[in-house]
N, C-alpha and C positions, 0 to 999 in steps of 0.2 A: 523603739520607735516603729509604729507601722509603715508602710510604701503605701502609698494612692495607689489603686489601680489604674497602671499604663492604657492609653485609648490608641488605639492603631492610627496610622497619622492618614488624614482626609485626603483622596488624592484629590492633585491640583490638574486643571486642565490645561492642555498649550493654547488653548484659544481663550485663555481668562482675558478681560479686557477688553476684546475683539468687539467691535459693532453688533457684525454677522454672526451666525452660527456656524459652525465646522461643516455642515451640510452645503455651505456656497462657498465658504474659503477653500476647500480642497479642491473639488471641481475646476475653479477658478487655476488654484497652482498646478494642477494637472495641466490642464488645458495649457496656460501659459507655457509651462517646460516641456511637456511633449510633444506639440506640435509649432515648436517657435512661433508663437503669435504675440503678436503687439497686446499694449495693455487695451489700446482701442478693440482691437480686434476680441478681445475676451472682453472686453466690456458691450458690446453687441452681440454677444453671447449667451451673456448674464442677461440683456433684456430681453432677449427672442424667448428665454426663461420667467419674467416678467418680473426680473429686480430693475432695477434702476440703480444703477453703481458710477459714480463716475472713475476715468482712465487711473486720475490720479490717485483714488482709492485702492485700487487695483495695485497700483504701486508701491504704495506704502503695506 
């Protein structure tokens, strides 16, 4: 019997699923834990940036 040749496995990324791209969800978790700020407060953040995110996204 021959073996198939093995395919190296595809990575997966931690933002699969995600809406946003990793480029505004980091920034965001930054923001959020490093300088204790509310979800509101990063979400006035994210728009002075010109997303439009609401708090409760931010949360989730």
């Amino acid at each position: 019997m021959r073996r198939r040749p093995t395919r190296p496995p595809v990575p997966v990324s931690e933002f699969t699923g995600f809406r946003f791209p990793p480029e505004v969800i980091v920034p965001a978790v930054r923001w959020y834990l490093r300088y204790a700020l509310s979800y509101r407060d990063v979400e006035e953040l994210l728009a002075e940036r010109g997303l439009v995110v609401d708090h409760v996204t931010v949360y989730r």
